[in-house]
C-alpha positions in Angstrom: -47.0 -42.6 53.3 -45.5 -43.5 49.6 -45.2 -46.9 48.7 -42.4 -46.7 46.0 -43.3 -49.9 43.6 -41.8 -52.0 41.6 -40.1 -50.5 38.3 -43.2 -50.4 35.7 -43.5 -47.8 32.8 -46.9 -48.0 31.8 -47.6 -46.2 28.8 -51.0 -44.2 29.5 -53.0 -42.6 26.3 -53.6 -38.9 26.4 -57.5 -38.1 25.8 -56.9 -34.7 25.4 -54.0 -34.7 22.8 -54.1 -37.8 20.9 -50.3 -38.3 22.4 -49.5 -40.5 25.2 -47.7 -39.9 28.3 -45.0 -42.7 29.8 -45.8 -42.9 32.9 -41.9 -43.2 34.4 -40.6 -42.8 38.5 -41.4 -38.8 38.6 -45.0 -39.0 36.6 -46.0 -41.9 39.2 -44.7 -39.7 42.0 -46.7 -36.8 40.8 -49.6 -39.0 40.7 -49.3 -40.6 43.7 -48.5 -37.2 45.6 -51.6 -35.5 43.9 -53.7 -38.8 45.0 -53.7 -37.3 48.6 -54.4 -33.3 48.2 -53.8 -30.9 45.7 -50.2 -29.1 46.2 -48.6 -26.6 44.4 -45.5 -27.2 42.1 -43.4 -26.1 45.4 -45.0 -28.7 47.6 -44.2 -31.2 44.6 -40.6 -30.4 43.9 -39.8 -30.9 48.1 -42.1 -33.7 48.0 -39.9 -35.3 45.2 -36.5 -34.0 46.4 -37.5 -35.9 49.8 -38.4 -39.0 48.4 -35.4 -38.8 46.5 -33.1 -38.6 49.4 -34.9 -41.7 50.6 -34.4 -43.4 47.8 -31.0 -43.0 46.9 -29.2 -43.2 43.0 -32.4 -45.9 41.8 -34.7 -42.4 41.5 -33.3 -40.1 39.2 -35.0 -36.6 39.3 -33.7 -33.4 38.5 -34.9 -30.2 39.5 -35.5 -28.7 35.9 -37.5 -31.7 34.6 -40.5 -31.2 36.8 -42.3 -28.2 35.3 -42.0 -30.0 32.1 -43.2 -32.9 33.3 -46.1 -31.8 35.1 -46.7 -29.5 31.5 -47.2 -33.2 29.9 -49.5 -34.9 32.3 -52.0 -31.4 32.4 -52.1 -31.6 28.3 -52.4 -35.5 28.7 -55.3 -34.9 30.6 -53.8 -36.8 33.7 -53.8 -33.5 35.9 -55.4 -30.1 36.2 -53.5 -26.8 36.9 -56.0 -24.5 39.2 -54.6 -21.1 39.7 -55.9 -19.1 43.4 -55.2 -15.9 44.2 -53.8 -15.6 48.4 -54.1 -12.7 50.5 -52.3 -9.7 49.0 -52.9 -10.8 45.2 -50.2 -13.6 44.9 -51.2 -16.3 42.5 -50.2 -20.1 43.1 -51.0 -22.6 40.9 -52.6 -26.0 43.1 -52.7 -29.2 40.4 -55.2 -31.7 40.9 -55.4 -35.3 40.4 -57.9 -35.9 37.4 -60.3 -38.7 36.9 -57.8 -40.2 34.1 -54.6 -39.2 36.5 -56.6 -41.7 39.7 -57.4 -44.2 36.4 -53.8 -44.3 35.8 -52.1 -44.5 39.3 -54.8 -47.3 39.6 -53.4 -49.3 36.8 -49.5 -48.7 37.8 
């Protein structure tokens, strides 16, 4: 189950990159989703439409935003894109948590 937490925007540095990533409502969703299993950006966006629903106007998300955002957090290092081929040749992508991504959920 998601434990939404208290407003905190910890600001998380990117090994990869040299940037950083602000870790804001959506990044710690991501984060905390991806600390379970491994889902494609599908599973993510109705994961996150859901818990938006539950939440009400307090977590803002729009649809458009997520790609981008889960764009960042793979260059920041904080999750990895896998792509697997299914039965009859269709590609998903599946992103993992990485050891920096469970190093940062921890600190949130």
């Amino acid at each position: 189950m998601f434990h939404y937490p208290a407003p905190v925007t910890p600001v998380i540095p990117a090994v990869h990159t040299g940037t950083t990533v602000v870790i804001g409502d959506v990044e710690f969703a991501v984060l905390e989703l991806l600390g379970h299993d491994a889902l494609t950006g599908l599973e993510l966006l109705t994961s996150i439409e859901y818990l938006q629903r539950q939440l009400g106007p307090q977590f803002r998300f729009k649809r458009g935003d997520l790609f981008p955002i889960l764009c960042a957090m793979v260059d920041a290092g904080l999750i990895l894109k896998r792509v697997c081929r299914l039965p009859g040749g269709i590609e998903r992508a599946k992103y993992h948590l990485t050891h920096q991504g469970k190093l940062a959920l921890e600190s949130a």
